[in-house]
C-alpha positions as CSV (number, residue, x, y, z in Angstrom):
1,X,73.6,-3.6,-195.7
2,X,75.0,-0.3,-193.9
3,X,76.4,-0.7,-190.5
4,X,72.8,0.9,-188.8
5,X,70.8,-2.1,-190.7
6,X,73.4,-4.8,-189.3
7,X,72.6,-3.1,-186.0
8,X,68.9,-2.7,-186.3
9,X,68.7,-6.5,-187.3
10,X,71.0,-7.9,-184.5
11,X,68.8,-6.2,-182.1
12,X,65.5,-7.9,-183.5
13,X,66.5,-11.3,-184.0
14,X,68.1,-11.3,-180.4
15,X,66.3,-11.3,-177.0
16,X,69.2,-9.8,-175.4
17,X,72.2,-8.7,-177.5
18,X,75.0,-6.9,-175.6
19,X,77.0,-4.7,-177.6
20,X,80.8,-4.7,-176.7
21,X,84.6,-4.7,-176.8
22,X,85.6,-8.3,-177.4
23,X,83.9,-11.3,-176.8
24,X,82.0,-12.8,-173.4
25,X,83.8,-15.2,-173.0
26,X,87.2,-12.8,-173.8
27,X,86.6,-9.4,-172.6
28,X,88.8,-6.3,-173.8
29,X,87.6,-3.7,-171.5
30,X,86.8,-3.7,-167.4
31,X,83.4,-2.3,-168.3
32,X,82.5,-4.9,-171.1
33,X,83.7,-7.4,-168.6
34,X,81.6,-6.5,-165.8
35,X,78.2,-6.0,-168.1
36,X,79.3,-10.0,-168.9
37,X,79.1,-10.5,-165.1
38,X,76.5,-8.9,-164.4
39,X,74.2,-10.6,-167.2
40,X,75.7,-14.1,-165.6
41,X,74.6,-13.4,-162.3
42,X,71.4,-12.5,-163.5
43,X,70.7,-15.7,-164.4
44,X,71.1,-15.1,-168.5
45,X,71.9,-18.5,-169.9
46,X,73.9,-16.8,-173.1
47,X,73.0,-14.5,-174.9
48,X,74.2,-12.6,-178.2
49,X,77.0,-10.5,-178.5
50,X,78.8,-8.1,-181.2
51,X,82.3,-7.5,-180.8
52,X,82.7,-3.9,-181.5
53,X,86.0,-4.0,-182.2
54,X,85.5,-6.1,-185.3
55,X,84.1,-3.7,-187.3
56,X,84.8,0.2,-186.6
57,X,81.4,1.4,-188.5
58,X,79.3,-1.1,-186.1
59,X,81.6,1.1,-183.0
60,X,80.5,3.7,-184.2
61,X,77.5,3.4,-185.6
62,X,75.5,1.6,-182.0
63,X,76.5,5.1,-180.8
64,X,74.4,7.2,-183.1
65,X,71.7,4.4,-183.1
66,X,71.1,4.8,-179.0
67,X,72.0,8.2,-178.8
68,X,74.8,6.5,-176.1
69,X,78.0,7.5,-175.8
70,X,80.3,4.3,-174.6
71,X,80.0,0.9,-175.1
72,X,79.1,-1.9,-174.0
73,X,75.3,-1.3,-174.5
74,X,72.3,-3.7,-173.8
75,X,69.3,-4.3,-175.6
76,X,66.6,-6.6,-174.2
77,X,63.3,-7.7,-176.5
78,X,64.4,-5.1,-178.8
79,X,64.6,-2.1,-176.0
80,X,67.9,0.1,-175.0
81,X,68.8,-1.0,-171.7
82,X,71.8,1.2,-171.0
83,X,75.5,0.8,-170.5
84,X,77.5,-1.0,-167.4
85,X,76.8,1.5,-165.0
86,X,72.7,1.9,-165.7
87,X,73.4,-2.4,-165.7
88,X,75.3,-2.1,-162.2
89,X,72.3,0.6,-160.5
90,X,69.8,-1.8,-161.7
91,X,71.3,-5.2,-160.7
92,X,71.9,-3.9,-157.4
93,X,68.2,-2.9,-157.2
94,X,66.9,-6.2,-158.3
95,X,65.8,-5.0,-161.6
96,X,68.0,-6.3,-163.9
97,X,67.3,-10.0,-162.3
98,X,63.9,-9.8,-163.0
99,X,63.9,-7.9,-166.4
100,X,65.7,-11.5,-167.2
101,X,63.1,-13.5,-165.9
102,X,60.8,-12.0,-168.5
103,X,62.3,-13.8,-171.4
């Protein structure tokens, strides 16, 4: 299985799958931290995760699947939510809150 199938197959069999450096519960970068936050305080009761770091064609490879440059990156019912700052603009706006209460 290539790196984009790994990808493409976490993304379906997850609800919300966040996409980032380390783990939740042991964050490597600010940003990856505060998307953790963020989905917390949104009421997420956990939710998937792929350490990036783990595997250098999956860092790459989320890249050229959203057309995104940075990581971490959200994906919720299978749709390309954005990175920590499109995660910050839309928590503080309400929307992220109820984006969750859809699941």
């Amino acid at each position: 299985m290539t790196a984009l199938e790994k990808i493409k197959s976490e993304i379906e069999k997850n609800n919300v799958i966040l996409f980032m450096k380390g783990t939740p519960q042991f964050p490597q970068c600010g940003f990856s931290a505060k998307a953790v936050k963020l989905l917390e305080a949104a009421g997420v009761q956990g939710f998937a995760s792929v350490n990036v770091l783990d595997d250098p064609e999956i860092r790459q490879g989320i890249k050229d699947f959203s057309n995104w440059p940075t990581i971490p990156q959200l994906y919720v019912k299978g749709e390309f939510i954005g990175g920590c700052d499109i995660m910050t603009e839309m928590f503080e706006a309400g929307e992220l809150q109820e984006l969750m209460q859809t699941l």
